[in-house]
DSSP file (Angstrom, degrees, kcal/mol; ACC not computed):
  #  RESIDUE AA STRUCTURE BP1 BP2  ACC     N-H-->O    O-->H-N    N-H-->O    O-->H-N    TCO  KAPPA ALPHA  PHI   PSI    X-CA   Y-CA   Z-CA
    1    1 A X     >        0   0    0      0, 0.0     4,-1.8     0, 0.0     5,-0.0   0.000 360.0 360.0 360.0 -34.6  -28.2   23.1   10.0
    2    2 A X  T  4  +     0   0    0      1,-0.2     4,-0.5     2,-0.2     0, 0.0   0.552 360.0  44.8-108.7  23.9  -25.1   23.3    8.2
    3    3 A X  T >> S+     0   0    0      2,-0.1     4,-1.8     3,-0.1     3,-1.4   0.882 110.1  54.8 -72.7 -48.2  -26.8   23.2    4.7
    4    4 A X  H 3> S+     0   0    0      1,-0.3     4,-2.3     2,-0.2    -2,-0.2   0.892 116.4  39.8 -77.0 -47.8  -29.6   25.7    5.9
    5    5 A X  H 3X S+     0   0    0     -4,-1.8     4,-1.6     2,-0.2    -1,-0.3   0.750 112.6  56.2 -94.2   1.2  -26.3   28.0    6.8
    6    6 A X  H <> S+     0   0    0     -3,-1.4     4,-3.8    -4,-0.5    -2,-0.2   0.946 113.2  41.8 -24.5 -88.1  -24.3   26.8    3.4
    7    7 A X  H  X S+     0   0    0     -4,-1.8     4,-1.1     1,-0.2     5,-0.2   0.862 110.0  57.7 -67.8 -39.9  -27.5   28.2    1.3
    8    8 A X  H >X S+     0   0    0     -4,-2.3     3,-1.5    -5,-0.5     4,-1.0   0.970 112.6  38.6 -48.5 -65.9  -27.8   31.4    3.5
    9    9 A X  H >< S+     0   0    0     -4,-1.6     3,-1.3     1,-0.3    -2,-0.2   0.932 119.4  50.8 -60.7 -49.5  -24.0   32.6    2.8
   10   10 A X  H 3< S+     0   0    0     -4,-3.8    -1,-0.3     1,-0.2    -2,-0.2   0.443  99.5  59.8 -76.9   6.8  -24.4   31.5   -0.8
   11   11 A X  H << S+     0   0    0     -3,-1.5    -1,-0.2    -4,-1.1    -2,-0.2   0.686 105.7  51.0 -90.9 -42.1  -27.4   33.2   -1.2
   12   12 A X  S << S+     0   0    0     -3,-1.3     2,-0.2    -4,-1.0    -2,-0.2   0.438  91.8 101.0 -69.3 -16.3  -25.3   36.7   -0.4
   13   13 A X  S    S-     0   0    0     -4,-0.2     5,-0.0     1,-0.2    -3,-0.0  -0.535  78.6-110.1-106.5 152.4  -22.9   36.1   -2.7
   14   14 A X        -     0   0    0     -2,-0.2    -1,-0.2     1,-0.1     5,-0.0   0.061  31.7-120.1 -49.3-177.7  -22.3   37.6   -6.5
   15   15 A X  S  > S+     0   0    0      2,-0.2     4,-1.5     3,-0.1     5,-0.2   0.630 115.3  63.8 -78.0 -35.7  -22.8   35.2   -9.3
   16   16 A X  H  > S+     0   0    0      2,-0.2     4,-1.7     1,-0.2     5,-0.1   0.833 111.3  44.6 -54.2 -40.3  -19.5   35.4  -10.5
   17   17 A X  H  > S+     0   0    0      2,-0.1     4,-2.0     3,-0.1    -1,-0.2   0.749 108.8  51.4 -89.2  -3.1  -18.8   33.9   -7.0
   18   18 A X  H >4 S+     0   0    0      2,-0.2     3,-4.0     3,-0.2     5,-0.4   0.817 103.6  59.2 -73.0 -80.0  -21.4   31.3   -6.9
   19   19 A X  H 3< S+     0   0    0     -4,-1.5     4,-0.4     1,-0.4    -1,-0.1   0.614 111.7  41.7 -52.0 -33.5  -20.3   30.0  -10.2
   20   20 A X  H 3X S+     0   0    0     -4,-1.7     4,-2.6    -5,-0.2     3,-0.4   0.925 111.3  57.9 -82.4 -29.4  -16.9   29.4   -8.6
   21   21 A X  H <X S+     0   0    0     -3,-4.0     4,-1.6    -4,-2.0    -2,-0.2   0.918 104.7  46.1 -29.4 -72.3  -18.5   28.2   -5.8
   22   22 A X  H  > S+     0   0    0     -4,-0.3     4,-1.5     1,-0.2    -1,-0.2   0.535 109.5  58.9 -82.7 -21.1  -20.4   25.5   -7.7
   23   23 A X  H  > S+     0   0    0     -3,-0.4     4,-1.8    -5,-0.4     3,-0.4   0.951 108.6  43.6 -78.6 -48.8  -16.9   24.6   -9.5
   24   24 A X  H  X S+     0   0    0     -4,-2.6     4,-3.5     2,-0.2    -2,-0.2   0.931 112.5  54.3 -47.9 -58.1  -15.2   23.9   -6.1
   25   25 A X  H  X S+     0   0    0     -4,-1.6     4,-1.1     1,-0.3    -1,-0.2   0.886 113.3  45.9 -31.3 -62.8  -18.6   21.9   -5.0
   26   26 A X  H >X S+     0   0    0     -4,-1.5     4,-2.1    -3,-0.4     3,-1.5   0.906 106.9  49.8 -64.5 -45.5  -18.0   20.0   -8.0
   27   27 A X  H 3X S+     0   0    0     -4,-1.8     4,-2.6     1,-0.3     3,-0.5   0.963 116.4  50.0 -68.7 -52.7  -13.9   19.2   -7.9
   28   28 A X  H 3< S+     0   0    0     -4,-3.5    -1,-0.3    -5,-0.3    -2,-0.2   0.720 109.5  50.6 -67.9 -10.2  -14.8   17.9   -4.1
   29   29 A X  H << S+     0   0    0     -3,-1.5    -2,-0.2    -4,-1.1    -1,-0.2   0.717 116.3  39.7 -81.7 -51.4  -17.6   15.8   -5.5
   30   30 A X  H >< S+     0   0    0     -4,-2.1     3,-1.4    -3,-0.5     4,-0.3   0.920 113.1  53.7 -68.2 -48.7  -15.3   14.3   -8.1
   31   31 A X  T 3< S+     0   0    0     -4,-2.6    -1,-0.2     1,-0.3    -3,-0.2   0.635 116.8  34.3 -74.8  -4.9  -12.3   13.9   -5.7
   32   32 A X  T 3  S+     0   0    0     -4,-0.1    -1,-0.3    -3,-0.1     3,-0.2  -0.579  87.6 121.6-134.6  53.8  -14.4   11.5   -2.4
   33   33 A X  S <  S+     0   0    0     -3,-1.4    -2,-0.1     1,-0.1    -1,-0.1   0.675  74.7  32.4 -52.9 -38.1  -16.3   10.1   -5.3
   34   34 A X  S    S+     0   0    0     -4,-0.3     2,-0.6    -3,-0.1    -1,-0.1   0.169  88.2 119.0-106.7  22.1  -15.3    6.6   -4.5
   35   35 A X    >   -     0   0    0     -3,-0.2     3,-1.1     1,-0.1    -3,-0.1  -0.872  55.5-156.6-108.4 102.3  -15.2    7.4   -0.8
   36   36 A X  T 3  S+     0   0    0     -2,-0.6    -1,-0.1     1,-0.2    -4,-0.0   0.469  90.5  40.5 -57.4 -11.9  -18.0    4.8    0.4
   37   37 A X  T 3  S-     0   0    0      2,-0.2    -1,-0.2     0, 0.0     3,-0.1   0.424 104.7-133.0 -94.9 -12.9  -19.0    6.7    3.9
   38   38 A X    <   +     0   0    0     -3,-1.1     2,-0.4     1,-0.3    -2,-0.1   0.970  69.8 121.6  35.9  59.6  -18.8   10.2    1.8
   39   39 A X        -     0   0    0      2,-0.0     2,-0.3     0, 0.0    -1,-0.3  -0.999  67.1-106.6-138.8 163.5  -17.0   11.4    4.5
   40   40 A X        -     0   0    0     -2,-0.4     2,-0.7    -3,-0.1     3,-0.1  -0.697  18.2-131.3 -80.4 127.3  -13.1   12.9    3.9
   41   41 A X        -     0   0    0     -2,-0.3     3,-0.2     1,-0.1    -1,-0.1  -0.701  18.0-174.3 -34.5  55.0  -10.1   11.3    4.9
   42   42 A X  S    S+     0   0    0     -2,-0.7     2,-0.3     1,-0.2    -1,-0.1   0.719  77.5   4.6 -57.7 -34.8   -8.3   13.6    6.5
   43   43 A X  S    S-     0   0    0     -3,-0.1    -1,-0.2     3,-0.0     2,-0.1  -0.838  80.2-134.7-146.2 117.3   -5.1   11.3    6.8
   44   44 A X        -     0   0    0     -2,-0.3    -2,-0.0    -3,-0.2    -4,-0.0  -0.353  30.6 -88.4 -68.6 149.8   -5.5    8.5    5.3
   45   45 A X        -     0   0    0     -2,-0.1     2,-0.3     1,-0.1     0, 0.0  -0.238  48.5-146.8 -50.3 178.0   -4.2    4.8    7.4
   46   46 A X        -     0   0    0     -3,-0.1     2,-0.3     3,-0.0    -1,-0.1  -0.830  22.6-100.5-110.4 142.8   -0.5    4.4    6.5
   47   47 A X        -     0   0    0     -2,-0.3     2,-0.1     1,-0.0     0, 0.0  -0.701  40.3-130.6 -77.7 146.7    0.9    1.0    6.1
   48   48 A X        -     0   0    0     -2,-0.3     2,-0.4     1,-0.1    -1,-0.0  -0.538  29.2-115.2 -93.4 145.8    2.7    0.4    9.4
   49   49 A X        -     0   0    0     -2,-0.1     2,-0.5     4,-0.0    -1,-0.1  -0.543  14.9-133.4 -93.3 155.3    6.3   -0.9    8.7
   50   50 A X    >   -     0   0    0     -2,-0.4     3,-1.5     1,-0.0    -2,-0.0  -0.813  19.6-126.5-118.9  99.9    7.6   -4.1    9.6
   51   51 A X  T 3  S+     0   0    0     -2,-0.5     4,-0.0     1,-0.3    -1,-0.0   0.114  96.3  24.7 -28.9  98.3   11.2   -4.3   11.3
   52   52 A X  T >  S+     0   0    0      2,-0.0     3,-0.7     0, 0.0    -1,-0.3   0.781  80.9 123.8 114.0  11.8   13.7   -6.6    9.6
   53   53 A X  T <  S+     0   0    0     -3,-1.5    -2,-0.1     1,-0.2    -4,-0.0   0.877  82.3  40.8 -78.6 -45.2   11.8   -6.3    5.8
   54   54 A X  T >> S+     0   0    0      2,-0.1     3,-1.9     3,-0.0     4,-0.6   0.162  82.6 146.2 -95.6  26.1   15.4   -5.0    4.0
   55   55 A X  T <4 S+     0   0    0     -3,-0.7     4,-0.1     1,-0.2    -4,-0.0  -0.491  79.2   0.6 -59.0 134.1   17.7   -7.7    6.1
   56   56 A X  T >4 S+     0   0    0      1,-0.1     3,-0.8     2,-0.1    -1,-0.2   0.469  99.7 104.9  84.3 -22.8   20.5   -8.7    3.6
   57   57 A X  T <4 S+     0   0    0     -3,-1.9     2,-0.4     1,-0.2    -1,-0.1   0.964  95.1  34.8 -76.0 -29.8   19.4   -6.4    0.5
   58   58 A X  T 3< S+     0   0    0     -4,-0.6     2,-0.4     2,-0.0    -1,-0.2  -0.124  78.4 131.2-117.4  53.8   22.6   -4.0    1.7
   59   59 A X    <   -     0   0    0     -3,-0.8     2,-0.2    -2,-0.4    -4,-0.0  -0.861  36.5-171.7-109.4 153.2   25.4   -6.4    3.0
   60   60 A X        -     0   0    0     -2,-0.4     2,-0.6     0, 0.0    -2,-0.0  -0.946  32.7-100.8-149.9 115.8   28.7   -5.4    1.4
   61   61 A X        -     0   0    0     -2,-0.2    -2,-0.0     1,-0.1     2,-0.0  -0.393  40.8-143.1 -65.3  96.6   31.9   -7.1    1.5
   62   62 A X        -     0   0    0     -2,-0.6    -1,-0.1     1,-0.1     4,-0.1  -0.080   8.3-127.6 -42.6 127.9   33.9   -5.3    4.0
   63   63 A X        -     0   0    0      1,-0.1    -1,-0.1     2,-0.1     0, 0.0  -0.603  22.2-124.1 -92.4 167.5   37.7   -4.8    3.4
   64   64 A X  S >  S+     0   0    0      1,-0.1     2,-1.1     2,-0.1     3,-0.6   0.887 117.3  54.9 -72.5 -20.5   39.9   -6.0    6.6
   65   65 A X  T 3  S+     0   0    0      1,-0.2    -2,-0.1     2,-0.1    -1,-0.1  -0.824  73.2 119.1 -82.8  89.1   41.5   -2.4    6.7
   66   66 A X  T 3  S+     0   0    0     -2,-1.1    -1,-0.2    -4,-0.1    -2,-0.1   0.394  79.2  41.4-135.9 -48.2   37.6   -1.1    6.9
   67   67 A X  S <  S+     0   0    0     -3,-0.6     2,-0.4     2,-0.1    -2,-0.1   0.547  91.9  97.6 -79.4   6.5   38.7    0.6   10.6
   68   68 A X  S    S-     0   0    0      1,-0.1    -3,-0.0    -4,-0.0     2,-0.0  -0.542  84.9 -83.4-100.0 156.2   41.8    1.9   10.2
   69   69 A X        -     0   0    0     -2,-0.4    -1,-0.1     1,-0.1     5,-0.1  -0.140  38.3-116.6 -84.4 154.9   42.5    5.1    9.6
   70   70 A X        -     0   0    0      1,-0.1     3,-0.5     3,-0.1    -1,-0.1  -0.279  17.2-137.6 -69.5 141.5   42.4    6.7    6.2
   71   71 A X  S >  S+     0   0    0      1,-0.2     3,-3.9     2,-0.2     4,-0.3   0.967  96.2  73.6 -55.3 -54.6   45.6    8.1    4.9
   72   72 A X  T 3  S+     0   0    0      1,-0.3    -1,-0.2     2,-0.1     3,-0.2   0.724 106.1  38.9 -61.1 -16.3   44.3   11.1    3.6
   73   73 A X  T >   +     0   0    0     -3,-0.5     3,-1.2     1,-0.1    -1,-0.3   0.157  64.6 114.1 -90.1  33.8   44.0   12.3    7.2
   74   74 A X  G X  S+     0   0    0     -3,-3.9     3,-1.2     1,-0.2    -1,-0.1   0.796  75.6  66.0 -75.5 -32.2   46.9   11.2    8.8
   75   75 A X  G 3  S+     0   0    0      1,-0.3     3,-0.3    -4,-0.3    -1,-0.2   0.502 107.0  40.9 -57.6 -23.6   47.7   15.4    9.1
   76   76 A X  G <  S+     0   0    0     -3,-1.2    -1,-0.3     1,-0.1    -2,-0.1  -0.229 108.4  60.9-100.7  38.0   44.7   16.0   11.4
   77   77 A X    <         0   0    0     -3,-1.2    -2,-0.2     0, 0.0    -1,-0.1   0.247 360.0 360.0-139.5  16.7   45.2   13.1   13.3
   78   78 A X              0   0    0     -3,-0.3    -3,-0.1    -5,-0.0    -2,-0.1   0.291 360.0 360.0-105.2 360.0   48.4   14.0   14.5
């Protein structure tokens, strides 16, 4: 049915637009080529993240002064 209504509208249409027509047909033909069900992916899975994968890549040796407050704002902090 929704060939039958495909070929109806393209049937109506200039030649100048078919011919783009038939380019589009083609670039969507090329781009789900390797798509084994030939149907589109509209969002493809995502890899799910895994908690605790960067533990350790960002530890940085902390000075002891690390809380105390900064000199260069000791004037709003009065």
């Amino acid at each position: 049915m929704l060939e039958t209504t495909i070929l109806e509208t393209l049937v109506k249409l200039p030649d100048s637009l078919k011919q783009e027509v038939l380019h589009y047909v083609e670039f969507l033909a090329a781009k789900y080529a390797n798509n084994a069900n030939n149907e589109v992916a509209v969002n493809p899975p995502q890899k799910k993240r895994q908690a605790g994968m960067m533990k350790g890549t960002f530890v940085l040796p902390l000075a002891d002064d690390f809380d105390a407050p900064l000199e260069d704002l000791q004037e709003y902090m009065e």
